[in-house]
Structures are given as structure tokens and as C-alpha cells.
C-alpha positions as CSV (number, residue, x, y, z in Angstrom):
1,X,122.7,94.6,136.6
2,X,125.5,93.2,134.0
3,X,122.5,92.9,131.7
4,X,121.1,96.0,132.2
5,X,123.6,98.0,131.1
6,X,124.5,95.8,127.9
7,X,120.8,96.3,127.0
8,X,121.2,100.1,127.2
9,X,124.3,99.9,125.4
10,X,123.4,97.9,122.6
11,X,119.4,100.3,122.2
12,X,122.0,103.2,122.2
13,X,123.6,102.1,119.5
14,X,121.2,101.1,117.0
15,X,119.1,104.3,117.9
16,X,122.2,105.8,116.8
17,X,122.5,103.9,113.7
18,X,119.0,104.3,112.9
19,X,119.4,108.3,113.7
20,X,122.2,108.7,111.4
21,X,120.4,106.4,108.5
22,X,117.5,108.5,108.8
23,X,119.6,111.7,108.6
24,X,122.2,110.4,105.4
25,X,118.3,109.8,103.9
26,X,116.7,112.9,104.6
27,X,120.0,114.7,102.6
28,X,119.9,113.4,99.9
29,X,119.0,115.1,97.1
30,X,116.1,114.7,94.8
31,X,117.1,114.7,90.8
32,X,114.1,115.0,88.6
33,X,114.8,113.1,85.2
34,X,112.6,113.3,82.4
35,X,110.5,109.9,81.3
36,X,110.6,110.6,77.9
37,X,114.3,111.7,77.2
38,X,116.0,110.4,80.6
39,X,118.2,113.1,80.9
40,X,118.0,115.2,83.9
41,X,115.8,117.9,83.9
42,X,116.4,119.5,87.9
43,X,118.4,118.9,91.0
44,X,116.8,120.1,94.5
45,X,119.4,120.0,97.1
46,X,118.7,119.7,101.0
47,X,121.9,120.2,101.8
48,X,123.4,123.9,102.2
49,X,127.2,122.3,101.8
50,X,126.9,121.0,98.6
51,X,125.6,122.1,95.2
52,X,124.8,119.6,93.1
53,X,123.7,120.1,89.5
54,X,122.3,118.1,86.4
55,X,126.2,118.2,85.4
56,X,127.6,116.8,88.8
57,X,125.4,114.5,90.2
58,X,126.2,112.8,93.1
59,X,126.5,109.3,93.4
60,X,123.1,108.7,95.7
61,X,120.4,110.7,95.4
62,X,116.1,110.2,94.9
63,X,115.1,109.3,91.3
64,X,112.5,111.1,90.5
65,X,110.5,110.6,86.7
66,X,108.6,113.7,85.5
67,X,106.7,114.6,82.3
């Protein structure tokens, strides 16, 4: 029984972890920087609180190269 419940303790808590990896991932936005120049060309936010733009980026976000 003892063992039971520490193995649905411990799948709770890396399905947790996992869910809340997946979710930081999922928000974070895409920045489009150009190949040629490398300076940012576009920010897509997937997050209604924040706002970012090619003048604040935040510090994680997907790297995306364009034309």
C-alpha cells in the first residue's frame, strides 16, 4: 500500500512538471530575425499578458531565420 501511494505521488509530480514545461514552451514567443542582416524583422506573441517587440525582446523566445 506504502508503495502505492509513493508511486502516485511521485507520476503526479512529474506529470506536473512535464505539464508546466510544455506550457512555459507553448508561450513563448516566436521572433523572426532576418538571415541576411540578423536583426529582427517580427515578434508573434502567444501570450495576451505580455507585448513583446523587436525593441524588447524577452530573454527566451523561438529563433526563427527568414529571407
Amino acid at each position: 500500500m506504502r508503495n502505492a501511494i509513493f508511486t502516485v505521488i511521485f507520476i503526479c509530480l512529474v506529470g506536473a512538471g512535464f505539464y508546466m514545461g510544455l506550457s512555459s514552451v507553448a508561450s513563448m514567443p516566436d521572433v523572426h530575425i532576418s538571415h541576411s542582416t540578423g536583426e529582427c524583422v517580427k515578434v508573434i506573441n502567444y501570450d495576451e499578458r505580455f507585448d513583446y517587440t523587436c525593441e524588447s525582446l524577452p530573454e527566451k523566445y523561438n529563433h526563427i531565420w527568414v529571407k
